[in-house]
C-alpha positions in Angstrom: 15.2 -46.0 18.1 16.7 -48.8 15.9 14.0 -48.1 13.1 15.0 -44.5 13.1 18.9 -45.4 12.6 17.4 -47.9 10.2 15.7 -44.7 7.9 18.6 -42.7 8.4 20.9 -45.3 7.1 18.4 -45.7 4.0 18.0 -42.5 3.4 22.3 -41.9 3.5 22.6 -44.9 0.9 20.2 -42.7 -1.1 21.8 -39.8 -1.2 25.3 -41.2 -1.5 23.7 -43.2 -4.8 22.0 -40.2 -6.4 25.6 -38.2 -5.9 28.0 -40.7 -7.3 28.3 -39.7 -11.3 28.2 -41.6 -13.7 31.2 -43.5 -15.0 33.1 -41.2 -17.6 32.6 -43.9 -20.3 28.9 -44.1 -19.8 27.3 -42.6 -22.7 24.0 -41.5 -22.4 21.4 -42.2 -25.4 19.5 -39.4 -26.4 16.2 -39.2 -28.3 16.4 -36.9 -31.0 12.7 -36.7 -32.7 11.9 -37.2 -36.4 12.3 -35.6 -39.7 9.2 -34.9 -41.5 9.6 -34.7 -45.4 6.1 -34.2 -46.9 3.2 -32.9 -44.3 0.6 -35.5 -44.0 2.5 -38.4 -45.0 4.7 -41.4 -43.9 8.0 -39.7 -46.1 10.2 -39.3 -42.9 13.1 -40.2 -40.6 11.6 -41.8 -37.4 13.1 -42.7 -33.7 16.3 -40.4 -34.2 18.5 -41.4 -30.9 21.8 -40.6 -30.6 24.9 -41.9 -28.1 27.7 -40.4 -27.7 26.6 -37.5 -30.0 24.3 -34.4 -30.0 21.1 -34.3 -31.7 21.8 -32.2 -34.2 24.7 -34.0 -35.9 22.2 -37.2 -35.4 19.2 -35.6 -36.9 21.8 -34.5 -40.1 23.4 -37.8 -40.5 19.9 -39.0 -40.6 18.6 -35.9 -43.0 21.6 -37.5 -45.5 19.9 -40.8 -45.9 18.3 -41.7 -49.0 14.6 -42.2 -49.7 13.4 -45.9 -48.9 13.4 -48.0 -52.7 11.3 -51.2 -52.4 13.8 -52.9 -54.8 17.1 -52.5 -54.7 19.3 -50.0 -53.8 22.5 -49.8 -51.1 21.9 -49.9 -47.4 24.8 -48.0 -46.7 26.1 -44.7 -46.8 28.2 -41.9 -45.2 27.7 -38.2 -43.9 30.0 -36.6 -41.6 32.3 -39.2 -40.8 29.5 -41.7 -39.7 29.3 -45.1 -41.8 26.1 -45.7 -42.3 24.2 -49.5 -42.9 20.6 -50.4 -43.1 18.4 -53.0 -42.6 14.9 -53.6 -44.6 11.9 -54.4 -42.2 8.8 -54.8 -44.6 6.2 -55.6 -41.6 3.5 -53.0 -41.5 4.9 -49.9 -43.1 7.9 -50.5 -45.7 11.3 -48.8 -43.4 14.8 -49.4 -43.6 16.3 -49.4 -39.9 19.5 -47.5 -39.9 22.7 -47.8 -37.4 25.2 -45.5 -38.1 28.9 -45.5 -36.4 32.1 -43.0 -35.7 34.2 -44.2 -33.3 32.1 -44.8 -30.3 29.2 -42.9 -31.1 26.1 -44.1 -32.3 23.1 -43.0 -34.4 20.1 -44.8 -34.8 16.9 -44.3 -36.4 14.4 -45.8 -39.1 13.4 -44.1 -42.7 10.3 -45.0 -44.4 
């Protein structure tokens, strides 16, 4: 008998858990695909995730980022309110990992 009250009790924490919503600040992270520029190739936006934003304002404050230049060139930019700055990772294939910020939201993603 006390195993059974033991399940029951289990199972009620359970259910109680799963019900309970998230926190209203929790922002959930979404992943958003990638942008392919030329067929067959590495020209693309990569990892697109998105928090506190939809995918498709991600994927076109991605879209607006620059092609990747070896040398020079800013690591920052803007599109639709986002500010946009980069960082160069030249391990394996040449990218430039992006974070881009508007208030609380957040878009991430990497553009080789």
């Amino acid at each position: 008998m006390r195993i059974r009250a033991g399940i029951v009790a289990c199972a009620v924490a359970v259910l109680v858990a799963v019900a309970v919503p998230a926190p209203a600040g929790a922002a959930v992270t979404r992943q958003c695909g990638q942008i392919s520029f030329t067929p067959d190739s590495d020209d693309g936006i990569f990892d697109v995730r998105a928090r506190g934003v939809g995918c498709r304002t991600a994927r076109r404050v991605a879209r607006a980022a620059r092609p990747l230049k070896i040398v020079g060139g800013s690591r920052r930019y803007s599109s639709r309110g986002f500010t946009c700055r980069g960082t160069f990772d030249d391990e394996g294939l040449p990218t430039v990992r992006w974070r881009c910020t508007r208030g609380s939201a957040v878009v991430r993603f990497e553009r080789s």
